[in-house]
C-alpha positions in Angstrom: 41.7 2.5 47.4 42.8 5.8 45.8 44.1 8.3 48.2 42.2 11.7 48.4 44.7 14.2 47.0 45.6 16.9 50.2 43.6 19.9 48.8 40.5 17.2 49.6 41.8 17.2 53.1 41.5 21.1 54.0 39.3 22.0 56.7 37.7 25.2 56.9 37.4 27.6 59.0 35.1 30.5 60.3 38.7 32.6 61.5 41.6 32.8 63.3 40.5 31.6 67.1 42.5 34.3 69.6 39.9 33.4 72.8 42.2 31.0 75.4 40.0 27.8 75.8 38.1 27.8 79.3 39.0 23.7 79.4 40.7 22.9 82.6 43.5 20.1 83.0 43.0 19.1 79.1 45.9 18.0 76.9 45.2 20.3 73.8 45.7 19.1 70.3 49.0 20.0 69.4 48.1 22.0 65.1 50.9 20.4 63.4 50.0 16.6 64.5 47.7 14.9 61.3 46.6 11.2 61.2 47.8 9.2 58.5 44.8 8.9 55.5 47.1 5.4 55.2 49.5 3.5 56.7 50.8 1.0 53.6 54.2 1.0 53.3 53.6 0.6 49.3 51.2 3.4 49.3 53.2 5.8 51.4 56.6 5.0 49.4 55.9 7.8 46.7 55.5 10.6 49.1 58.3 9.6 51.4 60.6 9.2 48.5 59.1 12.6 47.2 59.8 14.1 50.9 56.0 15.4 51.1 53.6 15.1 53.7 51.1 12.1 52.4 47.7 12.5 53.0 46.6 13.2 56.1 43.4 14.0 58.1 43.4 17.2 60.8 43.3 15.4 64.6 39.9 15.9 66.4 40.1 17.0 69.8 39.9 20.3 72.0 42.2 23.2 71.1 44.1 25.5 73.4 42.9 28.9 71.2 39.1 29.0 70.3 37.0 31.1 68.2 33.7 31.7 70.2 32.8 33.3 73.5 30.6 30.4 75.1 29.1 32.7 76.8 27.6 34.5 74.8 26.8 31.3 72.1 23.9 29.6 70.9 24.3 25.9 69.3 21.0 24.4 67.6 20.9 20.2 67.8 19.3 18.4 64.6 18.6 14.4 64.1 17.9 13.2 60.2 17.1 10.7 58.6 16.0 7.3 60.0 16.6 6.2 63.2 19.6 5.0 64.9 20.7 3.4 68.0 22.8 6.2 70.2 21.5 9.3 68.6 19.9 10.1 72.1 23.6 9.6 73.7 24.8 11.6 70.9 22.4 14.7 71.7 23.3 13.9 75.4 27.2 13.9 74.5 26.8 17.9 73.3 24.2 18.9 75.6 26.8 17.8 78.4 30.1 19.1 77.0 28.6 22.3 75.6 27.2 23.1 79.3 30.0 21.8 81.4 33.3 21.9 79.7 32.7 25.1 77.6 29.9 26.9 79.6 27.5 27.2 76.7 24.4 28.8 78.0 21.9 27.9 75.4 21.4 24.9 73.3 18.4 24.7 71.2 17.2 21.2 69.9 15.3 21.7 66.3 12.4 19.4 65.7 12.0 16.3 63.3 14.9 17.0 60.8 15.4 19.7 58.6 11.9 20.3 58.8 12.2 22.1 62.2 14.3 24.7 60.7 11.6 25.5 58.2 10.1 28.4 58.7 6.8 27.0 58.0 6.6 24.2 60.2 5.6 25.4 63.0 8.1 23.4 65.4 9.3 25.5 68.5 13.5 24.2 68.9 13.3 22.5 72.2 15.5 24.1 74.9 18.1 21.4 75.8 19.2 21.5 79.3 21.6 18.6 81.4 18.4 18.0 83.3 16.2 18.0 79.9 19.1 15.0 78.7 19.5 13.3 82.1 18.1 9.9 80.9 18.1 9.9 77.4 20.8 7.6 77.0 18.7 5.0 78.2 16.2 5.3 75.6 16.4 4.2 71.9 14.7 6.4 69.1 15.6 10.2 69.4 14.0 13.2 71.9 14.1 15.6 69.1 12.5 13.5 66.6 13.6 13.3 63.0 12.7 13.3 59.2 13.3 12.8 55.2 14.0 14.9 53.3 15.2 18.6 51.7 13.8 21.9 53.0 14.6 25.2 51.5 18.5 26.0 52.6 18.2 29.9 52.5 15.3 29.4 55.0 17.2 27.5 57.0 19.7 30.0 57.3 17.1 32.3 57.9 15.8 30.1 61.2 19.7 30.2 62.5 20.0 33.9 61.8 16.6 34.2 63.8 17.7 32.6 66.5 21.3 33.5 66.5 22.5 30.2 66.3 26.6 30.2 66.3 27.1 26.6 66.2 24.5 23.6 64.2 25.0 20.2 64.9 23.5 18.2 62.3 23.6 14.3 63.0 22.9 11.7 60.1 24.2 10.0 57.4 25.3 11.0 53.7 21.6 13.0 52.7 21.8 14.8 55.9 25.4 15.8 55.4 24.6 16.7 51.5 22.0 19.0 53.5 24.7 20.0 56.2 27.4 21.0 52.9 24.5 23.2 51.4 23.6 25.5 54.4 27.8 26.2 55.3 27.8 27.1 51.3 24.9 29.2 51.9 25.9 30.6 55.4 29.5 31.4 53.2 28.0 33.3 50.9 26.1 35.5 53.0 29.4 36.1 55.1 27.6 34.9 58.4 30.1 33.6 61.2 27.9 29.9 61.6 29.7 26.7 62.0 27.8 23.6 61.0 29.3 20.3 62.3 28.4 16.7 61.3 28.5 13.7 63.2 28.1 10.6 61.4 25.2 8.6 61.4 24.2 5.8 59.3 23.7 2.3 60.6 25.1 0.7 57.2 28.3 2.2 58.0 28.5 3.5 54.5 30.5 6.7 54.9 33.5 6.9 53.2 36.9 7.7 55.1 35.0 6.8 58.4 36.2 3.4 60.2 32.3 3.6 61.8 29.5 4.9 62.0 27.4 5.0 65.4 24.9 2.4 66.0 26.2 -0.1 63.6 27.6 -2.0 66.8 24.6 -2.5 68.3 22.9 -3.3 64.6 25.2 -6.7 64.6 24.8 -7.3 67.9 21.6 -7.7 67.7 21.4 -9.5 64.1 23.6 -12.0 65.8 20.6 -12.5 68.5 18.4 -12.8 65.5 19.9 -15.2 63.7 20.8 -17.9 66.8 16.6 -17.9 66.4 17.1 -18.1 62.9 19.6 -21.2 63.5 17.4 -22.9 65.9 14.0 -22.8 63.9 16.0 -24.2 60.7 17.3 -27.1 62.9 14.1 -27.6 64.4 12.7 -28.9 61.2 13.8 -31.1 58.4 15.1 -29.1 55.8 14.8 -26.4 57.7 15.7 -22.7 56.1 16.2 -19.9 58.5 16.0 -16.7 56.3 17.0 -13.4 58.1 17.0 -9.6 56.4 18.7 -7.0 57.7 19.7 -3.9 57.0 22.2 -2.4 54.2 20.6 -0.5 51.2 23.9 -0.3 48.9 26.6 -1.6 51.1 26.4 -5.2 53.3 28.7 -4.6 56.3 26.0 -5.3 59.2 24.7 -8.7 57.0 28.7 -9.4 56.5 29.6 -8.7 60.1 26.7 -10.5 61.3 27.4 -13.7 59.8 31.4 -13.4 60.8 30.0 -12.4 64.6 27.9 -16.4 64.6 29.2 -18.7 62.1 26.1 -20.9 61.8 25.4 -18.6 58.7 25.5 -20.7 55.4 24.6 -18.1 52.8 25.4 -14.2 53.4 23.9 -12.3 50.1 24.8 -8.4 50.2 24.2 -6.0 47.7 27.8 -5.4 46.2 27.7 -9.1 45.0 25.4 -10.0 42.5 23.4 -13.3 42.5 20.8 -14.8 40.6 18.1 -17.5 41.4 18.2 -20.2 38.8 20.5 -22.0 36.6 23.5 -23.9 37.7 26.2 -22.3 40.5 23.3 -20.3 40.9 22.0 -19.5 45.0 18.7 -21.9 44.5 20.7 -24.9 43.5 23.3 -24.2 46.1 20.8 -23.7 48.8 19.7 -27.4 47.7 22.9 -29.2 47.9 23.3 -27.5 51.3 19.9 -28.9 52.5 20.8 -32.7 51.2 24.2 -32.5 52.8 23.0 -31.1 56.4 19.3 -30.9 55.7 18.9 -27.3 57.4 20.2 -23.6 56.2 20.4 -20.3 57.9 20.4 -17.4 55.0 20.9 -13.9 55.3 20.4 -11.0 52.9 20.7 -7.3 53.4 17.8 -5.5 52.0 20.1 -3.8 49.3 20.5 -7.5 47.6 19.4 -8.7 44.4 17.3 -5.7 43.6 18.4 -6.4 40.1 16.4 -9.4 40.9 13.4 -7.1 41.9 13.0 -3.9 40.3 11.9 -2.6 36.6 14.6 0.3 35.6 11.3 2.1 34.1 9.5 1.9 37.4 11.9 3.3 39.6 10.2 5.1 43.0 11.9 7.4 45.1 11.4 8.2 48.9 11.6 12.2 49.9 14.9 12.2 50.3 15.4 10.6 46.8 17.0 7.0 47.6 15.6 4.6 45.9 12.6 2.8 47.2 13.8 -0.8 47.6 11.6 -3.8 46.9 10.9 -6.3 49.7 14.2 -8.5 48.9 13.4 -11.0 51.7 9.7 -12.0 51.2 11.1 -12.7 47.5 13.6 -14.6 48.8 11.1 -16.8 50.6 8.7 -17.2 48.0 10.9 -17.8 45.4 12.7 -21.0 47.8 9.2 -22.3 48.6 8.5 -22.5 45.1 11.4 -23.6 43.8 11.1 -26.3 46.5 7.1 -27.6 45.7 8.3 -27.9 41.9 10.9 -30.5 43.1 9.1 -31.7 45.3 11.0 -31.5 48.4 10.1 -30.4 51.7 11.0 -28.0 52.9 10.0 -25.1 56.3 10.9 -21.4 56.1 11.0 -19.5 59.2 11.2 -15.7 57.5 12.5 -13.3 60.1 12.8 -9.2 59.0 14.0 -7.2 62.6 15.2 -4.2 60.8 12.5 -1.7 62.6 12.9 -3.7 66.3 17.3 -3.4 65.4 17.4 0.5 64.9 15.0 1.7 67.4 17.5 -0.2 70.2 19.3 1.8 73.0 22.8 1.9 72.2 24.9 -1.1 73.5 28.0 -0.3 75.4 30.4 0.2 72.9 28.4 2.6 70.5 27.4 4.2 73.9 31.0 4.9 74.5 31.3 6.0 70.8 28.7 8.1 70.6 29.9 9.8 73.9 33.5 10.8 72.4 31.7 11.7 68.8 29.9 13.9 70.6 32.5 15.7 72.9 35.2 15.6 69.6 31.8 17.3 67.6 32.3 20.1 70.3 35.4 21.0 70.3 35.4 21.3 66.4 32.6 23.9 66.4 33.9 25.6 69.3 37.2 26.0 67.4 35.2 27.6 64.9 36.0 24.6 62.5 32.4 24.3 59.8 31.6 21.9 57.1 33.4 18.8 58.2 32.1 15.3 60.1 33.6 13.8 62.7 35.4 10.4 62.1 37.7 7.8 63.1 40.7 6.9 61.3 43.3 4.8 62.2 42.4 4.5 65.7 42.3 8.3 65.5 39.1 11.0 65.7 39.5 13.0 63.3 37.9 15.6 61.0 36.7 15.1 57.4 35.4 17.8 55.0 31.9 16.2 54.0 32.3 17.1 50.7 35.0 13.7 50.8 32.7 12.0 52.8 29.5 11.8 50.7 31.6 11.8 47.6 31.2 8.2 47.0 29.7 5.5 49.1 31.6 3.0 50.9 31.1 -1.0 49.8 32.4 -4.1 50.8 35.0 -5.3 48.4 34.3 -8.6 46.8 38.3 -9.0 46.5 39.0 -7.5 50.2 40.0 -9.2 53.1 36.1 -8.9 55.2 34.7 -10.5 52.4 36.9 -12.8 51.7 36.4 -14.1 55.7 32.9 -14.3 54.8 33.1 -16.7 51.8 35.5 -18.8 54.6 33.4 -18.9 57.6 30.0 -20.0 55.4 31.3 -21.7 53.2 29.0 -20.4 50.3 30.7 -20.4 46.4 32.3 -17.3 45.8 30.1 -16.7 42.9 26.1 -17.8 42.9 25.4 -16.8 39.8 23.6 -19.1 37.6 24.6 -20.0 34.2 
């Protein structure tokens, strides 16, 4: 892992903050304190030896000096993207701490995505109020609703000029971040004073420089549910094959963690580990000497896997917020094993089980709740400190803030050499390759 150089680290700022903070009783972050971007010994030599400051990110938390009046402010709420388990606690979170700690006396919630700050669309911003919030956080899905896709970003601005926004909270993953970078570049140019704070959703936990992502707790959680069912179909029948897809477009943490979380897993496939069907070593053959030595299997694949498998470069489709469109890895899967099966005549059941849509419509489980809660408070005290462009993270046991432009700037993956992956190959006990030769 290459460190960012410091440069990538800056936060900026809408100006100096000379307004005493209105927090009672807090412990205020103390300016020079940063959290360590790494804490290997081998990595951090160079700069100690140097006598510089390694990489660092700024600490998240409230500060003693802030920039706006709450008063006088107006923050705007806005869910993108596809839905995640605590993004009502997270709209709950600010709704709360803007009211009660700061005194913010209107909070505007913008309809399904980007699209509610459209001009065109026709969606009213719901007025958020503690009492509007009360039992959100009880519900999965999202009050304000969400969408895909880009809208125009000077019109954007234009809706937050309109209604004197101060403060936007945009909450998603990497497209609604890119989305998130464009409007504080736009709001810059036009000299506006406008914060724009991210808070990071995406339940593949593929941010970069983020430890997690909310809702991806409560994703494995309740994979691990899904596949004891998975487990107990495959032993319920001889040869037996409980096949379970979950989530993970590019990267296979919640199909990784899942299988760690209940060991009955025999075959975890994610999408930064290439497979193929056929040929010797490959995942068909090693499905079959699985089934004659135990004579059941439990199989899980993110959806990301083997599209290489699946798709034809020339054919490519996109969805409106231009990510790939990915073909139905799982009913492939299942196809292609009873086929395989019938030419060798050997029996076999497949009990197919897909609970992506049922997974990230959940409430949030305790801790994301928790999570989602401190994401949201930390998220306040950022844009109240007149702190823009940056998501809130969690680093080293840390929150902390990170410029998005070094967040989306590469996805993060498993590691086919790093240590998760390698406790994956251990606990079941798959071939580190299944590629067929």
């Amino acid at each position: 892992m290459s460190l960012p150089a410091p440069e990538a680290l800056r936060i900026e700022t809408l100006g100096p903050c000379r307004i005493p903070s209105p927090l009672q009783g807090e412990r205020f972050v103390d300016e020079a304190r940063r959290v360590l971007v790494c804490t290997d010994t081998q990595q951090l030599a160079p700069y100690l030896k140097a006598g510089v400051q390694p990489p660092a990110f700024e600490l998240a938390g409230p500060r003693a000096q802030i920039f706006f009046r709450p008063e006088t402010l107006t923050c705007g709420i806005v869910t993108c993207g596809g839905l995640c388990p605590g993004l009502n606690n997270v709209i709950r979170s600010l709704v709360l701490s803007l009211t009660y700690a700061y005194g913010v006396r209107r909070i505007l919630g913008f309809r399904y995505g980007y699209a509610g700050l459209a001009s065109k669309s026709g969606y009213a911003p719901l007025v958020l109020t503690p009492e509007v919030v009360d039992t959100i956080h009880e519900q999965g899905g999202t009050l304000l609703g969400t969408s895909r896709g880009p809208q125009d970003v000077a019109d954007m601005v234009d809706t937050l000029v309109r209604w004197d926004v101060g403060v936007l909270f945009a909450i998603g993953g990497d497209g609604t971040l890119r989305g998130a970078a464009a409007l504080s570049q736009e709001i810059a140019r036009r000299g506006l004073k406008i914060g724009v704070v991210g808070i990071p959703k995406t339940i593949d936990n593929d941010l970069e420089w983020i430890e997690r992502s909310f809702g991806f707790a409560t994703a494995v959680e309740e994979a691990r549910r899904v596949i004891v069912g998975a487990h107990a179909e495959a032993r319920g029948a001889w040869n037996g094959i409980g096949l379970v897809k979950l989530m993970g477009r590019h990267s296979g943490f919640i199909a990784a963690h899942a299988s760690l979380a209940n060991s009955d897993v025999n075959f975890c496939l994610v999408p930064e580990v290439p497979f193929t069907l056929e040929g010797e070593g490959g995942f068909l053959q090693a499905l079959e000497r699985r089934l004659e030595r135990k004579h059941h299997a439990v199989v899980v694949v993110a959806e990301g896997a083997g599209q290489e498998l699946l798709q034809d470069p020339a054919r490519v489709e996109r969805d409106p917020s231009g990510n790939i469109r990915l073909k139905d890895i799982g009913a492939y899967l299942r196809d292609e094993i009873v086929r395989y099966f019938a030419r060798r005549q050997l029996p076999v059941t497949v009990k197919y089980i897909d609970p992506s849509y049922t997974i990230r419509s959940l409430p949030a489980n305790s801790l994301d709740a928790e999570y989602c809660l401190l994401l949201g408070q930390h998220a306040v005290h950022a844009g109240l400190a007149g702190r823009t462009n940056l998501v809130v993270g969690y680093w080293n046991q840390h929150f902390t803030h990170v410029p998005i432009a070094l967040a989306v700037a590469r996805r993060k993956q498993l590691d086919p050499q790093g240590e998760t992956w390698q406790r994956v190959l251990e606990a079941t006990g798959q071939p580190a390759s299944l590629v067929g030769h």
